[in-house]
GUKESE-347805 format. One record per residue: residue in three letters; x, y, z of N, C-alpha, C in turn. Coordinates in steps of 0.001 Angstrom, whole numbers, plus 500000, padded with zeros to 6 digits. Atoms other than C-alpha are relative to their C-alpha. Layout:
N
AlaXYZXYZXYZ
...
END
This chain:
117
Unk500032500198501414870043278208612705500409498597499605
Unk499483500927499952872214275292612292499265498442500583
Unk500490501261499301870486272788614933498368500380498949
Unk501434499733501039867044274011612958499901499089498782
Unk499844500464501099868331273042610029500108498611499855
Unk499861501864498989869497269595611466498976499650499812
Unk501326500776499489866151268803612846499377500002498984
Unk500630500165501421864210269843609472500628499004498921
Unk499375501517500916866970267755607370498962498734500695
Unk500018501438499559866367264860609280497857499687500223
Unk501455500210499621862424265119610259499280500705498980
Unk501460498995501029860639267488607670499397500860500459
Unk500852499063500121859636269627609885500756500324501631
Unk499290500002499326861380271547613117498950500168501235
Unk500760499281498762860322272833616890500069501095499943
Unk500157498199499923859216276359616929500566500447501019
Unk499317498943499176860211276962619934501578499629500046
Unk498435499629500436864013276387618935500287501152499336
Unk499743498688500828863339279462616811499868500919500580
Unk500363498582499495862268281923619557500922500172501034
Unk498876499043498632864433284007622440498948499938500523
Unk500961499921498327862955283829626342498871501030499942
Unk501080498567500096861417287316624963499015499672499054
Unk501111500179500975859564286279621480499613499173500484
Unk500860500813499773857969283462622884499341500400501463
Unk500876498908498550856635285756626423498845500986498433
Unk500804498758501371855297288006623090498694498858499507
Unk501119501521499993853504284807621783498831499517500496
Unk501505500738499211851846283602624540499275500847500545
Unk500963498692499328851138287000625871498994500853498727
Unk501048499113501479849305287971622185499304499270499403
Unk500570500913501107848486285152621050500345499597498708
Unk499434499486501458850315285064618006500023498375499564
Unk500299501607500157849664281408616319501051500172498518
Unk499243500020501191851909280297613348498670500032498555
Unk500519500028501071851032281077609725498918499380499658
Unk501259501317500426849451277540609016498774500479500681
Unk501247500012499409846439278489611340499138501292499976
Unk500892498817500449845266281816609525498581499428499628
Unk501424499859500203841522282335609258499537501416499171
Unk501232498406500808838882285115607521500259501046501676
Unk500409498939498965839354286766611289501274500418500351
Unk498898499885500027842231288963611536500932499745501518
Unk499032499909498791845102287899614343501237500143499770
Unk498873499902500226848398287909615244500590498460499136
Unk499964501076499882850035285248613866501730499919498890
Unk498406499988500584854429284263612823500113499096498547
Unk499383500627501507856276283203609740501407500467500069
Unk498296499595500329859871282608608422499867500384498854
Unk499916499416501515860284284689605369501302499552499816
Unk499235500008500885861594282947602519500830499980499153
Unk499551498735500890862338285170600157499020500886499967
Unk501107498279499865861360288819599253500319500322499236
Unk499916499616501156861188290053596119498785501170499840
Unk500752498776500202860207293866595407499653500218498590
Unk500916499947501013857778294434593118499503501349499787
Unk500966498735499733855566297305591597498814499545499601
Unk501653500245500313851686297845591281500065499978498379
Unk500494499757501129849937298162588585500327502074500054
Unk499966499131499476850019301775590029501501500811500280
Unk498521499582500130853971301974589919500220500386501491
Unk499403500772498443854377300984594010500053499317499686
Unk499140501617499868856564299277595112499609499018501264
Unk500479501473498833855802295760597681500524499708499955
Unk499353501316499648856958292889598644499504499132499618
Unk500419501186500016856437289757597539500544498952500505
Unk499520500635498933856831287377600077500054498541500215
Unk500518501643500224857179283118600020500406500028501681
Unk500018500293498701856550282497603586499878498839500365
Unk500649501351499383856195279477606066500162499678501415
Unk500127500142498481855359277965609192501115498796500613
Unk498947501038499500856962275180611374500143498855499256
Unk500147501445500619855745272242609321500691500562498117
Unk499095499552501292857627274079606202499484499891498680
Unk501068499918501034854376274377604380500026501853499486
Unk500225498287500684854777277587601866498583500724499848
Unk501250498813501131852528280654600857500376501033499420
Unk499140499092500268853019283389599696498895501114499890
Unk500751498438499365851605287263600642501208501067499477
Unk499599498800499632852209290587599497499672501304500710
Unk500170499166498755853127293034601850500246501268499066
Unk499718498550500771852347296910600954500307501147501063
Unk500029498998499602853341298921604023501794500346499890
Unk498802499281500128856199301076603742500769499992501270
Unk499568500422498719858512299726605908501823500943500166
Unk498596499857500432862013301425606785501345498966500416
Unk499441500622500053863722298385607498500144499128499468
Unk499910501356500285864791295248605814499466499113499939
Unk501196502294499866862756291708605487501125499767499495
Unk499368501165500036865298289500605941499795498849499315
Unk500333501297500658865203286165604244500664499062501562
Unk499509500743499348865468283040606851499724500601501723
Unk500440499176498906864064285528609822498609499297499852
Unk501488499682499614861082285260611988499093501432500009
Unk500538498876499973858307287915611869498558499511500385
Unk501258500025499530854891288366613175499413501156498925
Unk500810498766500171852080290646611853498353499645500387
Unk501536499892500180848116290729611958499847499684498601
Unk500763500203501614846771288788609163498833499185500187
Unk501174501125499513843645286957607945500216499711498251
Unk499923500564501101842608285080605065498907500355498770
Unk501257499272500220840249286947602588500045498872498206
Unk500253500707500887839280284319600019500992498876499543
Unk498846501226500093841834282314598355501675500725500633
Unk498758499310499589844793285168599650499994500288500891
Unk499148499798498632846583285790602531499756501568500391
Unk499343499054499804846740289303603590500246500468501529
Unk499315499706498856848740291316605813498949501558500377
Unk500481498972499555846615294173607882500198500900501050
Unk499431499142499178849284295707609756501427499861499940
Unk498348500484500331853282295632610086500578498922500321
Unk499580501010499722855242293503610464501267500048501021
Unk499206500028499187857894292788613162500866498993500121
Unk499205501323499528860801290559614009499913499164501426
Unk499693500519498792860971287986616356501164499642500393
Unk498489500583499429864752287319616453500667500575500804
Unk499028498818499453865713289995618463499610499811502145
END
């Protein structure tokens, strides 16, 4: 956290792999999982540091997430997530999911997971 923070102060932008354990980055290279910045229209795996998270409802009275995400170069977006999750989204955590890019929005087309663990 700390040395992260360092390196972004000082440069604008950190090393990813300071953010992963010996295990999330074996997950990575064994899935393929590419950071945020390099979403496409074709859905993959691909990480982000959430934010913030701010629960929301539909129009429909569900509840989401609304999510300001970003990658290594500490370029924002922001995606909401609608699966019913029973744990936490962290703020300042890594996470993976399956997403793609369907016009001008982001979406998410599966769960989501931590990588800090």
């Amino acid at each position: 956290g700390e040395k992260i923070m360092r390196q972004k102060d000082l440069l604008g932008v950190f090393d990813s792999k300071l953010l992963f354990s010996p295990k999330a980055l074996t997950l990575i290279e064994k899935y393929g999982i590419k950071p945020i910045g390099e979403i496409s229209e074709t859905p993959t795996g691909h990480w982000f540091v959430v934010k913030s998270v701010e629960v929301k409802k539909s129009r429909n009275g569900n509840p989401y997430r609304a999510l300001k995400i970003s990658d290594e170069q500490g370029a924002s977006s922001f995606v909401n997530y609608f699966q019913d999750e029973p744990h936490q989204i962290q703020q300042e955590e890594i996470y993976a999911a399956k997403m793609h890019r369907d016009n001008q929005w982001m979406q998410v087309t599966g769960k989501m997971f931590s990588l800090n663990q």
